[in-house]
N, C-alpha and C positions, 0 to 999 in steps of 0.2 A: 354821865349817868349810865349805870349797869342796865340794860330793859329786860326783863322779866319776857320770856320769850315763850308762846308756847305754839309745837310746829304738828297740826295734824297732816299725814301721808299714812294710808295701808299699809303702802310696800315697808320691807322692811331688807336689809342687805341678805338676812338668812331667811326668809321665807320662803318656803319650799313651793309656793305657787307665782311669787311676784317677788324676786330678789332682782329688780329692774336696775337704768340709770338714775331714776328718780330716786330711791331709798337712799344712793353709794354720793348721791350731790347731797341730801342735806345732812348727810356725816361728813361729807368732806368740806362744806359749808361751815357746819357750827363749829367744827375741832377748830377752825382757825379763827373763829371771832368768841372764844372760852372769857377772854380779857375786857370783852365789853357785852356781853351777855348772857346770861343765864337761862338756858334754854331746855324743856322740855320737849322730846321727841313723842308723841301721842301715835301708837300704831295699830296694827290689827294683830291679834293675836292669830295665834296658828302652834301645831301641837310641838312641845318643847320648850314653848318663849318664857321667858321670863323678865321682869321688870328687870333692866340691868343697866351699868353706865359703860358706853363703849367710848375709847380714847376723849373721856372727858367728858361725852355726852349723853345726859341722861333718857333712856325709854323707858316707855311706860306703856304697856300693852291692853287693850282693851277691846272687849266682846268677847266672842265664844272661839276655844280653838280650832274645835271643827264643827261640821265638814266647810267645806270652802266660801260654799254659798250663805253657809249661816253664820259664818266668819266673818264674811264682808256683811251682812245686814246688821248682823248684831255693833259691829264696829261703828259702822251708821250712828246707830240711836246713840250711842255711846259717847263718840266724839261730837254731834251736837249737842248734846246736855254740857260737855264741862266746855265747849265753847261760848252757851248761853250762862252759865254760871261758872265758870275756871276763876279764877285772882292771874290778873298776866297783863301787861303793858300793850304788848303788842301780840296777836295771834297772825298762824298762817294756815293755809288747808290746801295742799296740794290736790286741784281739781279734778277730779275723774268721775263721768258719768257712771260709772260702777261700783261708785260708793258715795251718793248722793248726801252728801251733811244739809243740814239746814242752817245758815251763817243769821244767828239773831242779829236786828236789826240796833242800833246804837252801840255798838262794840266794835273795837281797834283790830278789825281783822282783813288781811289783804288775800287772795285767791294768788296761788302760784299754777299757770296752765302752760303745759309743755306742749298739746295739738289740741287742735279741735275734732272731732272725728266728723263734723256733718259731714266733710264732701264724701265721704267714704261709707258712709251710715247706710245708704241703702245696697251698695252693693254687698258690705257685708251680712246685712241681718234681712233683706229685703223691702220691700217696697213700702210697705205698713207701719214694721217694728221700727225700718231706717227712717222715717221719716216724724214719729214718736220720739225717739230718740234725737233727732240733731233736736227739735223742739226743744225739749226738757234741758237740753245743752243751751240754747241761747235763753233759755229763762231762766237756769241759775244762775246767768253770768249779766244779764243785761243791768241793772242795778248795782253791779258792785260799782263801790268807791275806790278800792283801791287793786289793780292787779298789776301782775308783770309775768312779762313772754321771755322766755328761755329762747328766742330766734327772732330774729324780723319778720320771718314768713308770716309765726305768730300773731307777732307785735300789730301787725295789719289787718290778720284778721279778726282782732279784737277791739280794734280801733273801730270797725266797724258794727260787733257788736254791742257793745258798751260804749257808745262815744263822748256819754259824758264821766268816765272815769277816768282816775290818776293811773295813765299805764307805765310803767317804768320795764326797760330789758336788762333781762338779767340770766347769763348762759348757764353752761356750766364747765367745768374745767379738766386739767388734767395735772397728775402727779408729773412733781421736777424728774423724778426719774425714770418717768420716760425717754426725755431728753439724751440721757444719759446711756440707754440701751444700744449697746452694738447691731447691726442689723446684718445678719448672714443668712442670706436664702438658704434654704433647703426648698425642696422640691413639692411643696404643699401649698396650698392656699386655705386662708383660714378665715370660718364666720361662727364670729362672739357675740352672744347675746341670748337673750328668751324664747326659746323655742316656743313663738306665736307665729302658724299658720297663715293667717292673714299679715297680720298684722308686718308681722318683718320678711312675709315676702318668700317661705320654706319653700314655697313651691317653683317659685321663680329659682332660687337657689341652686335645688334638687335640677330641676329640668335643664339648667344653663351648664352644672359641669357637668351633666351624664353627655352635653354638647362638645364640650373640652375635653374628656374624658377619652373622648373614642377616638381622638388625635393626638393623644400624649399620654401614651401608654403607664410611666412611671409618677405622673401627675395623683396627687390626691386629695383627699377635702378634710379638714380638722375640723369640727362642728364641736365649740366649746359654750356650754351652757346648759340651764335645766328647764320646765317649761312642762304645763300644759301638754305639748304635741311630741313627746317623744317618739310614742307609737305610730304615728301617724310619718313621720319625717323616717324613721324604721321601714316603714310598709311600701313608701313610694319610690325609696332606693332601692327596694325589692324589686318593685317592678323595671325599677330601670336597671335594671341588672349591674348597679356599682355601690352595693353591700359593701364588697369588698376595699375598694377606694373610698369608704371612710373611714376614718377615725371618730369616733365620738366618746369628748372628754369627759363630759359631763360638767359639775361645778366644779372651777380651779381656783386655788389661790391663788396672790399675789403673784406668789412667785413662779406658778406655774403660767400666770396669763400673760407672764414680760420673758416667758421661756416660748409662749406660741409668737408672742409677735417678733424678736430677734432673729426665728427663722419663716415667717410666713415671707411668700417670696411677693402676694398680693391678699386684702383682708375685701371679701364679699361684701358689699351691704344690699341687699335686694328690695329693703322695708319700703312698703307703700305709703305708709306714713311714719311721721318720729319727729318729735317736740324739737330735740336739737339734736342728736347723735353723738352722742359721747365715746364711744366706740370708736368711730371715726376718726374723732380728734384723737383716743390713745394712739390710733396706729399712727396717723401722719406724724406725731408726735417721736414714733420711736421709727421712723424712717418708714414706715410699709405703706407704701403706695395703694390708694382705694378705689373699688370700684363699687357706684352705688347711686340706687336707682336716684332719678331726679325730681324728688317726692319733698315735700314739707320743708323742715330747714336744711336736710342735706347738700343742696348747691353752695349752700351761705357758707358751712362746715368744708366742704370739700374741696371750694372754691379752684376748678379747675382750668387750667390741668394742671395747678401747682400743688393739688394733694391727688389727683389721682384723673380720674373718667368718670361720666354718669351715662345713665341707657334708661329709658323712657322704662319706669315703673310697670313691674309685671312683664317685661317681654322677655324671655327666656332668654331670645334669639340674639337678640342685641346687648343681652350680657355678654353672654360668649364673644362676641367681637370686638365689647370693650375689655375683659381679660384678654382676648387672644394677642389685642394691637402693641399690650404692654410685656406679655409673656412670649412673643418672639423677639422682641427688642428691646437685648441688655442695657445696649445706651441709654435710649428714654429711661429706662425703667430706673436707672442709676439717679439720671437726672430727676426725676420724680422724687425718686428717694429723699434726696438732697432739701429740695423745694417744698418738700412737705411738711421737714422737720422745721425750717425757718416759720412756716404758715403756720403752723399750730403756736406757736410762741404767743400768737394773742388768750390762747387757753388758760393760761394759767392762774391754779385756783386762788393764791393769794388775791389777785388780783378782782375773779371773781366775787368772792368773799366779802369784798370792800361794798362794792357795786350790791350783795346783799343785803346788807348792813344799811346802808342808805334807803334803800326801800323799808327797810323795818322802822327807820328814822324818819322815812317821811311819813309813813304811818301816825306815829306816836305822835310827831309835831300836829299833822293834822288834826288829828284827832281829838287833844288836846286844848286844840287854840276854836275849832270853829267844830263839834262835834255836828255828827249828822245819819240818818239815818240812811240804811245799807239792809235788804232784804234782797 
């Protein structure tokens, strides 16, 4: 049976405020399961979108294109209503407290959550907002019937809040050709991904090679991605006086992101938190050895030191020590190289794919056979 699929997420691969790993998994997700379902991608709009079908799979944009904030609210109402009245076998809603849907109760719909953010809720928003916040995070979640964690770190911490739902894990993956990438250092180190502040850790970033920096003179930083904090991640290499030792790509293509990782000699990850780190898995994938804080699912991902080194979340100091142990030493580093590409081998999206597919099946069986009420 074909399942009529319909997949609510904001992000979206080209949105100019949230073009994450979340939007780039459920394209890379549905293109491989075209053959057994039929799937609507429900997004947030943003200005230029339009309803369109990419490699196969259909989007469908809704709420307002701008500004940002009234993008994401109006998305909101939006994608709750055709979740409470859509035609669809099986629904999804990729979870984020910053875009609260309301999941009607008697409908086939499963919650996909990449992190939780309470443990981090007060420090980033303060003591009041953070603590409103994880709230409103374990009360849209506690009731569901059906979720699944992109990590074990996850997977446990939902086990716990929701312990009587059907939790299934389910990652996310990486292109075969990665595999395939030659890996020839050049003399850079490189961090890809969404220029968020908090979130992935800029500051630790910024502060750890201005560390590096003042001992390896020809050393520099490639900062590929877009984001919220341009300005801000601009302003603080100002201060640190190594403007100059970056590069900043902004957004690359394809073929420009398998042209930074074939030479990045090591790939940053400084993020305080992250659902699973898809990142990650590209570089080990194409040989580039990680460094990356020891936050959310990254240990699982990184599983060292056969894809890289990890440094306690947020320390500047002890990033630098984990690049430096790997950037004086060719051998390790060779070996790393090696070891990484083998460990990512469990990424792979076909693979994934299957694993998603089964949770949409167990949905629909459920759901079918003993329906039940889900608020």
């Amino acid at each position: 049976m074909k399942l009529r699929v319909l997949h609510c997420i904001y992000d979206d691969p080209d949105n100019p405020w949230v073009a994450g790993g979340g939007a780039v998994r459920v394209l890379e997700l549905y293109r491989r399961l075209l053959d057994d379902v039929q799937v609507t991608v429900a997004t947030g709009n943003y200005p230029g979108a339009t309803n369109t079908t990419r490699d196969g799979v259909k989007y469908q944009r809704l709420g307002s294109p701008a500004p940002y904030a009234w993008s994401r609210w109006s998305y909101a109402r939006r994608a709750s209503a055709l979740l409470a009245e859509g035609d669809y076998d099986v629904a999804v809603f990729d979870h984020s407290v910053y875009t609260p849907l309301k999941i009607p109760a008697n409908r086939p719909i499963g919650i996909t959550v990449h992190h939780l953010i309470a443990d981090t809720a007060v420090q980033r928003w303060g003591r009041l907002v953070g603590r409103l916040v994880a709230l409103a995070e374990r009360r849209s979640l506690r009731h569901a019937r059906w979720l699944t964690a992109t990590s074990l770190a996850t997977y446990d911490q939902l086990r716990k809040v929701a312990p009587d739902a059907t939790i299934s894990q389910v990652g996310a993956g990486v292109s075969d050709e990665m595999f395939d990438l030659p890996h020839q250092e050049e003399d850079y180190l490189l961090y890809f991904g969404r220029l968020d502040w908090f979130q992935k850790g800029l500051d630790t970033l910024l502060d750890g090679f201005a560390l590096l920096a003042a001992e390896r003179p020809s050393l520099e930083l490639r900062i590929a991605g877009r984001g919220k904090d341009l300005a801000r991640v601009r302003a603080r290499a100002g201060e640190l006086n190594i403007l100059p030792r970056l590069r900043l790509e902004g957004s690359v293509s394809d073929e420009e992101r398998n042209r930074l990782f074939r030479g990045a000699t090591l790939l940053l990850m400084p993020s305080r938190f992250e659902g699973f780190g898809m990142v990650a898995a590209e570089a080990m994938a194409a040989g580039v050895p990680v460094i990356a804080a020891a936050a959310g699912s990254l240990p699982e991902v990184v599983s060292p030191p056969d894809g890289g080194m990890l440094f306690p979340a947020g320390d500047a100091t002890e990033m630098r020590t984990a690049a430096a142990a790997l950037l004086d030493n060719a051998e390790r580093r060779a070996i790393v190289s090696d070891s990484a590409r083998k460990t990512a081998r469990r990424f792979r999206w076909s693979s994934v794919a299957r694993d998603h597919e089964e949770f949409l099946r167990t949905i629909h069986r459920d759901f079918t056979t003993t329906p039940t009420d889900q608020t």
